[in-house]
C-alpha positions in Angstrom: -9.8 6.8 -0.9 -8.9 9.8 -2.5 -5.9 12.0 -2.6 -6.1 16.1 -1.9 -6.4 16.5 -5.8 -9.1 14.4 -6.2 -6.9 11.1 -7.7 -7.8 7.9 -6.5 -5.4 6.5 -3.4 -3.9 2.9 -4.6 -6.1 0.5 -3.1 -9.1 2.2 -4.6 -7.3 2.6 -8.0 -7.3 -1.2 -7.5 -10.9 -1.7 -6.5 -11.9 0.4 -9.1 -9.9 -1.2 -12.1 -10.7 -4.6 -10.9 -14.4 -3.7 -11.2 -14.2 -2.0 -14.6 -12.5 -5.5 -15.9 -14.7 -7.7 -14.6 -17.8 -5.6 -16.1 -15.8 -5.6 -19.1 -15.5 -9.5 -18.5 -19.5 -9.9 -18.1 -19.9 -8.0 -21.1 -17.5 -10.1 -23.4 -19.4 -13.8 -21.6 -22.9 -12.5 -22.9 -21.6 -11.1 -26.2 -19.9 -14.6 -26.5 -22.5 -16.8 -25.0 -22.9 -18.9 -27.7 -19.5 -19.2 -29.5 -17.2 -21.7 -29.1 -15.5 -21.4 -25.1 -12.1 -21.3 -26.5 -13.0 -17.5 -28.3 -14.9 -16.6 -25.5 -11.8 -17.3 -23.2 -9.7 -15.6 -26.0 -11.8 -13.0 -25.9 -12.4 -12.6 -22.4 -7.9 -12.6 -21.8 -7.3 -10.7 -24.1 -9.6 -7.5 -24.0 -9.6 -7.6 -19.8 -5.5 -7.2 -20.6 -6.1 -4.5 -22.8 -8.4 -2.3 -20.6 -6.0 -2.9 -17.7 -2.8 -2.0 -19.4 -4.5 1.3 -21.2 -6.3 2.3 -17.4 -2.7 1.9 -15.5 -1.2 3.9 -18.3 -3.4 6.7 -17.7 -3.8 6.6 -14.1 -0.4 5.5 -13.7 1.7 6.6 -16.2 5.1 6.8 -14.3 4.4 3.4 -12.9 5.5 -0.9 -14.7 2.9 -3.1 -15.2 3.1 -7.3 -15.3 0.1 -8.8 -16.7 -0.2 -12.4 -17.0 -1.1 -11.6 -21.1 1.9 -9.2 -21.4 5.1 -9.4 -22.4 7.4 -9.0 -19.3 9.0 -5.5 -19.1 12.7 -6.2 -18.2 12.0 -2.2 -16.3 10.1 -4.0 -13.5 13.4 -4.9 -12.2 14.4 -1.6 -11.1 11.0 0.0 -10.8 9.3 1.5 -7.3 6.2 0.5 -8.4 5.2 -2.3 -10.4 1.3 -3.0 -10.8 1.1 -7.2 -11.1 -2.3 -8.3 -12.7 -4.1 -11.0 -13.8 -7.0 -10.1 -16.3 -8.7 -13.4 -16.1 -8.2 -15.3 -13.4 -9.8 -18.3 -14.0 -10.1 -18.6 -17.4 -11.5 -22.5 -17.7 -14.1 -21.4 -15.2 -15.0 -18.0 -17.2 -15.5 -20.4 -21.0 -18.3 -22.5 -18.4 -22.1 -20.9 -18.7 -22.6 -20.7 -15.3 -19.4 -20.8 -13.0 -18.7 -17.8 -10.7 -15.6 -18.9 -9.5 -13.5 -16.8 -11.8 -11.9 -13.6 -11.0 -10.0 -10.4 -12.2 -6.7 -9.8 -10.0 -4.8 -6.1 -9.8 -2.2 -5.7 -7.1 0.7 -3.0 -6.6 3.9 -3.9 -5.1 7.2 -1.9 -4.0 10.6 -2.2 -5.9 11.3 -5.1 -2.5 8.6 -7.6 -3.7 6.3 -5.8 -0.9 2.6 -6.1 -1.6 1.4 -1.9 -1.3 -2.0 -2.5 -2.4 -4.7 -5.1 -4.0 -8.2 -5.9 -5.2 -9.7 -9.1 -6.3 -12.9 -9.1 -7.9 -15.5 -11.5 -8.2 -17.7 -9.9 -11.0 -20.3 -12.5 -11.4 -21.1 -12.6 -7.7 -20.9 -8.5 -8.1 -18.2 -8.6 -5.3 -14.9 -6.7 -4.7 -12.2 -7.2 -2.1 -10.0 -4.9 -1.8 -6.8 -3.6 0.6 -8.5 -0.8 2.0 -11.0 -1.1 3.7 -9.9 -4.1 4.5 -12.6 -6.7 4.6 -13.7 -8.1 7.8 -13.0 -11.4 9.0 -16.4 -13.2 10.1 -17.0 -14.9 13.0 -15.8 -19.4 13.0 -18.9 -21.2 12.2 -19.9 -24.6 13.4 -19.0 -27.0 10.8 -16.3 -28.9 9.6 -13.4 -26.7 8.3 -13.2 -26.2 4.8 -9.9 -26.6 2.6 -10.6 -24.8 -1.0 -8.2 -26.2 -3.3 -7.5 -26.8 -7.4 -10.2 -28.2 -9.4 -7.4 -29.3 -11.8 -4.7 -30.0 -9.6 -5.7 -31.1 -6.4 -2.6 -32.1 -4.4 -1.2 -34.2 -1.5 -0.3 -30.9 0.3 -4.2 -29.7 0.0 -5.5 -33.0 1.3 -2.6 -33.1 4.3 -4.2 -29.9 5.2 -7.7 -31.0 5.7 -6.5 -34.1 7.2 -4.8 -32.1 10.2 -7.4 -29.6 10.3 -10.2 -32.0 10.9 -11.7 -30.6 7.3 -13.0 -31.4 4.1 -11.6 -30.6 0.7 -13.5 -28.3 -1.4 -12.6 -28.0 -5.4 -12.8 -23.9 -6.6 -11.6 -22.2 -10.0 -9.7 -19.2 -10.4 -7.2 -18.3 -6.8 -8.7 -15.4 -6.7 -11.7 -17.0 -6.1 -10.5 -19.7 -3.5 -9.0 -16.7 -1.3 -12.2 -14.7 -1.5 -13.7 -18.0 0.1 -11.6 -18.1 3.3 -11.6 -13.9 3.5 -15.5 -14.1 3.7 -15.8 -16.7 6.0 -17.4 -19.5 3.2 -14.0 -21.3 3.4 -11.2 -21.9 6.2 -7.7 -22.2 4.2 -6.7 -22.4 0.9 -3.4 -24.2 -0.6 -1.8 -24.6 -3.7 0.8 -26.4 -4.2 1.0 -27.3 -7.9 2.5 -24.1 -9.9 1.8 -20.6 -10.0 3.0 -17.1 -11.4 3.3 -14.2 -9.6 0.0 -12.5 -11.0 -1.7 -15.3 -9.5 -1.5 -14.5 -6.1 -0.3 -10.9 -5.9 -3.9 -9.4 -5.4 -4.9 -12.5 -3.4 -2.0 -12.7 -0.9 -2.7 -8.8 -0.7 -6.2 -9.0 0.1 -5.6 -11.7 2.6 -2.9 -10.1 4.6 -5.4 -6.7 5.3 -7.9 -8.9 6.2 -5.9 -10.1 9.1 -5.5 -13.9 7.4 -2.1 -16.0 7.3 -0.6 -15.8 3.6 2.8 -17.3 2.8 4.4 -19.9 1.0 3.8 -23.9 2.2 6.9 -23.8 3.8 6.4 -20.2 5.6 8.4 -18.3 4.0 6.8 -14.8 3.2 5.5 -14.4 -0.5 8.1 -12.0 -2.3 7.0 -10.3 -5.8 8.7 -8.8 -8.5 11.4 -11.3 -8.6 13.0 -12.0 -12.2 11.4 -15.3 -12.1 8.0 -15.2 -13.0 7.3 -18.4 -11.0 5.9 -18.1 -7.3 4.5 -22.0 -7.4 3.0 -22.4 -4.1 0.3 -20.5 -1.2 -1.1 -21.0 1.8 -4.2 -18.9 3.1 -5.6 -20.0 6.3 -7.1 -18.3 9.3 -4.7 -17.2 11.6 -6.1 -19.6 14.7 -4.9 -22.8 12.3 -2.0 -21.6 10.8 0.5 -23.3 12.3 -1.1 -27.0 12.0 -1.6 -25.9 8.6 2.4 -25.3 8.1 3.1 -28.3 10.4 1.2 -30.4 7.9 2.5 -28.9 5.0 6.3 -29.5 6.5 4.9 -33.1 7.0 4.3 -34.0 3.2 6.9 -32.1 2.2 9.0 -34.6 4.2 
């Protein structure tokens, strides 16, 4: 994953800075185990931000960066490169002693909304998926399929799903977290369907696609980044094998 001169290739980049976060992140939950979870989420945003931003800025000096705890750069707009994170993805789950479902989020997409590159980690399961190598898809086990969807906003769509799919619903945290389920076999398809932002999916979607898993929008439509608005409000991550029921049921509800 490195270049002739030693520099880290993108994907790594990502793998790399999503795991320096998210040790970061462990850190700031045990220095902030007993505090109120409110500071400890505080703490836990802001600081993951900061490390990010000042890594990218040395790494990537030439390149934009939108961060979910940033102020939006209007430069994004006409950049080649534009690094879309999410510190803390998850952040409810993060402030819970306990929870593992919370995850850090770094992605790198082309001046076209194209998704170049991505890592989502998972630091208190010690796990990073990243864009390359790509993780493999395991084998369809024999159960019921799984549907992974909002622990605060469960929706009609997410429950359509499961219906058509012969599943079950399953509430997770953080998206980051619900993709990581279907990429390593624990889950079958993931939707959302009740508002997101761009740095919520980027490093998801990304992940996802190398792994050889259906990402879109609920209606299809391919996810797009770096678009002036912030607001990419819906996903869809299934196994290949059951996404078109998936969209079919989605199109259902929808009509």
């Amino acid at each position: 994953m490195t270049s002739p001169d030693g520099s880290l290739h993108d994907a790594g980049l990502a793998a790399e800075l999503a795991a320096g976060a998210g040790r970061l992140l462990l850190d700031v939950r045990t220095e902030f185990a007993t505090a109120d979870p409110s500071r400890r989420r505080a703490e836990g945003d802001q600081r993951a931000h900061e490390w990010l931003v000042g890594a990218l800025g040395r790494t990537r000096p030439g390149d934009v960066v939108l961060s979910e705890e940033g102020a939006d750069d209007p430069r994004r707009l006409g950049a080649e490169r534009i690094w879309i994170v999410d510190p803390l993805d998850g952040t409810r789950e993060f402030g819970e002693p306990g929870r593992d479902d919370w995850a850090v989020h770094v992605a790198l997409a082309d001046g076209r909304g194209r998704l170049l590159a991505g890592a989502v980690a998972l630091p208190a399961r010690g796990l990073v998926l990243a864009t390359d190598p790509a993780p493999a898809l395991p084998a369809v086990e024999s159960r019921r399929p799984l549907v992974v969807c909002s622990r605060s906003r469960p929706s009609a769509e997410s429950a359509g799903v499961a219906q058509a799919i012969g599943g079950v619903l399953h509430p997770l945290g953080s998206a980051g977290a619900k993709t990581a389920a279907v990429v390593l076999g624990e889950a079958d398809a993931y939707v959302h369907a009740g508002g997101m932002f761009q740095w919520d999916s980027a490093a998801p979607a990304a992940v996802a696609l190398a792994a050889g898993l259906h990402a879109s929008r609920i209606d299809g439509a391919p996810l797009v980044y770096n678009r002036s608005d912030l607001s990419l409000p819906d996903l869809l991550v299934c196994r290949p094998e059951l996404a078109d029921a998936c969209l079919a049921a989605l199109a259902a509800v929808g009509s």
